[in-house]
C-alpha positions in Angstrom: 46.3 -1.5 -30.3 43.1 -3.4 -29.3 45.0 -4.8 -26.1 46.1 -1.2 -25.6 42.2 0.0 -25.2 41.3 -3.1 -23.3 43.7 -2.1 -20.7 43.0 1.2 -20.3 39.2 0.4 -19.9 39.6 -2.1 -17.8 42.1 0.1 -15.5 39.0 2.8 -15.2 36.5 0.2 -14.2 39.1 -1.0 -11.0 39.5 3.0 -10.1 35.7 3.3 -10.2 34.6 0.2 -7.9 37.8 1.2 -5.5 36.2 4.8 -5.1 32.9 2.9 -4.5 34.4 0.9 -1.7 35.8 3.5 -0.2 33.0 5.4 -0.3 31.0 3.0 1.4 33.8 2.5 3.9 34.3 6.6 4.9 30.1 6.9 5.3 30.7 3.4 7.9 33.2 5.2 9.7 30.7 8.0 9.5 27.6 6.6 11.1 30.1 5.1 13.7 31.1 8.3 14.9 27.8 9.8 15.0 26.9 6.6 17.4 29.7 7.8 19.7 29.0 11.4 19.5 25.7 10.5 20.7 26.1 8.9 24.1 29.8 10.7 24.5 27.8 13.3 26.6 26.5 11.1 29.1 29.7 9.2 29.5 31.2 12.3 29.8 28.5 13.3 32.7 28.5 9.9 34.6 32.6 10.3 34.3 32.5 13.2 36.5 29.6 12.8 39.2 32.3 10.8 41.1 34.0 13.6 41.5 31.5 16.1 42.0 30.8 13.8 45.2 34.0 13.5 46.4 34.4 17.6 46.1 31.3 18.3 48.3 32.2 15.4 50.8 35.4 16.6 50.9 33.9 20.1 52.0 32.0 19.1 54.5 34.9 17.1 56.5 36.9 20.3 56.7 33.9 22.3 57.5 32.1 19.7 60.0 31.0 22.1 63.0 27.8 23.6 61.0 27.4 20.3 59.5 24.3 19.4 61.7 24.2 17.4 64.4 26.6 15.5 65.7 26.1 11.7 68.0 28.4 12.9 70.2 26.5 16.0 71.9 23.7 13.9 73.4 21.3 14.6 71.2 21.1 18.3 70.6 19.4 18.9 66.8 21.6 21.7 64.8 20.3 21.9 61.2 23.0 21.5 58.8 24.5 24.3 57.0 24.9 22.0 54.1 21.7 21.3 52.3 20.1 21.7 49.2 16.7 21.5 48.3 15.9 23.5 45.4 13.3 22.2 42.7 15.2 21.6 38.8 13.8 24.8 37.7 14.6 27.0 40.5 18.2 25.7 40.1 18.1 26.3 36.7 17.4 30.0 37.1 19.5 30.4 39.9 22.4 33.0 38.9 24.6 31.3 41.9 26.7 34.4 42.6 29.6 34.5 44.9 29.5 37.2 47.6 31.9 36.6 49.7 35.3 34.4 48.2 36.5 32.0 51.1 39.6 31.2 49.3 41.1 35.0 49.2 39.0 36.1 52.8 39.0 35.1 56.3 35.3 33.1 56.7 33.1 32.2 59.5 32.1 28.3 59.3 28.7 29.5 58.5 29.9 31.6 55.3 32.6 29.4 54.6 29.3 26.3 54.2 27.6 29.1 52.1 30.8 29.8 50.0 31.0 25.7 49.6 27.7 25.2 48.5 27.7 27.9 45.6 30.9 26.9 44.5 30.1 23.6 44.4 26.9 23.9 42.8 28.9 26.2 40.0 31.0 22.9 39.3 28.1 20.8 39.4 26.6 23.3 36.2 30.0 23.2 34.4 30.4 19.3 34.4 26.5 18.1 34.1 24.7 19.2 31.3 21.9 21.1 32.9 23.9 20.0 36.3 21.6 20.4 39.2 21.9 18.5 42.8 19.9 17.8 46.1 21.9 17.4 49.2 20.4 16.2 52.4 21.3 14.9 55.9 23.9 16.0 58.3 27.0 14.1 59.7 25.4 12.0 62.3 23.4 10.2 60.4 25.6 10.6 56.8 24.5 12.7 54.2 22.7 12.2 50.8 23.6 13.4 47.5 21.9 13.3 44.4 23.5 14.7 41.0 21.0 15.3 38.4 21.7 16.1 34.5 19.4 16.4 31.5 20.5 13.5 28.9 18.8 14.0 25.1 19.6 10.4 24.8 17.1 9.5 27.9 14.4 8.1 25.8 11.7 5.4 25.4 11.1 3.1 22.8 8.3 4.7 21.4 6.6 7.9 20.5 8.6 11.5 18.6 10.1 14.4 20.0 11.3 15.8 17.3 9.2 16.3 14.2 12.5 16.8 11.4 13.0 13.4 12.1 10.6 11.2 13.6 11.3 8.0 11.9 14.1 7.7 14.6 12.9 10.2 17.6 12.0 9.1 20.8 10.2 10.2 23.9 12.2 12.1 26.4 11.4 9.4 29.2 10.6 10.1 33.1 13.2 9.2 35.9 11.6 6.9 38.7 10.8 9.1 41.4 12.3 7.6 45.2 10.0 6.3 47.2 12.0 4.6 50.2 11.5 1.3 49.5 14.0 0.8 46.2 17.0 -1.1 46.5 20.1 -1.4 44.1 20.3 0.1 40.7 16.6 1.8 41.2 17.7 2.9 44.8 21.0 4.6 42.9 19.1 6.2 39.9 15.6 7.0 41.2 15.2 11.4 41.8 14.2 13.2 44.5 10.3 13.9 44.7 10.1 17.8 45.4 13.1 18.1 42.8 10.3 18.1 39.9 12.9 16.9 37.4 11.6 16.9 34.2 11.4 14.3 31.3 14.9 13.6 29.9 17.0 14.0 33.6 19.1 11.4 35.0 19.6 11.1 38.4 23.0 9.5 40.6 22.1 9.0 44.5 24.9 8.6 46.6 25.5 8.6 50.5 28.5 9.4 52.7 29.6 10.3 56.3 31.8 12.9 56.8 
């Protein structure tokens, strides 16, 4: 009867420390998700600027006569019909509203560079968190694009931003602004000047030629 009750109690005591481990096991696998969730947005974001870049580039080459001036006509300056050189905030109030739809009407090259850029720009807001761009150039001398988001995760070391929990906050940090003279990673990831972007935006500079 004694080895009976010894048993039992010592069958409990195995149950108990098994929950424990598990326990501590599910809040691991817990706190490893929560590390994922938080840079899955930007992996997300940097996952589809290469696309975004292709899309407009891809625009341009079918639409090339108002794409500015060209080498070949011996030096006569047409502004390009594809630019873009809107601050962050007035992007980010901009309703970006479709007038006329190129892909159900018959468009003039001009309109057809207007209907590109809005559309465009509307995939640029659906992919990027915040999305916002700044396009520049024309196709003689290649064009430059730069695809800006706002990443939470786009902190320093030091300092809180957010007051519920500021044992682990950090300060929004301030993208490098371009200057001209970067080269490699700082040349890829520095922002526009007049784009004001704010603390906490990325930027991704790329160049083509259409």
């Amino acid at each position: 009867m004694q080895t009976a009750r010894s048993s039992s109690g010592f069958t409990l005591i195995e149950m108990m420390v098994a929950i424990i481990i598990m326990s501590i096991g599910l809040l691991g696998v817990a706190g490893l998700q929560a590390i994922s969730s938080k840079y899955k947005m930007n992996t997300w974001a940097r996952a589809n600027v290469s696309g975004l870049v292709s899309d407009i580039g891809e625009r341009i080459r079918i639409n090339t006569d108002v794409a500015g001036t060209n080498v070949l006509h011996g030096g006569v300056t047409t502004p390009s019909a594809y630019k873009l050189d809107e601050d962050w905030g007035a992007q980010q109030s901009d309703t970006l509203v479709i007038a006329k739809d190129c892909t159900t009407s018959t468009c003039t090259p001009s309109e057809r560079a207007t209907y590109d850029m809005l559309a465009w720009r509307r995939q640029v807001r659906a992919l990027l968190p915040q999305g916002a761009a700044w396009l520049e150039g024309d196709k003689g001398v290649g064009f430059d694009v730069t695809l800006m988001w706002f990443d939470k995760e786009f902190t320093d070391k030091q300092g809180s931003v957010d007051a519920e929990d500021s044992a682990n906050a950090r300060t929004l940090e301030k993208s490098p602004v371009c200057k001209g003279t970067e080269s490699g990673f700082a040349q890829q990831s520095c922002c526009p000047e007049d784009a004001d972007v704010p603390a906490g935006v990325r930027c991704a500079r790329y160049r083509f030629v259409p």
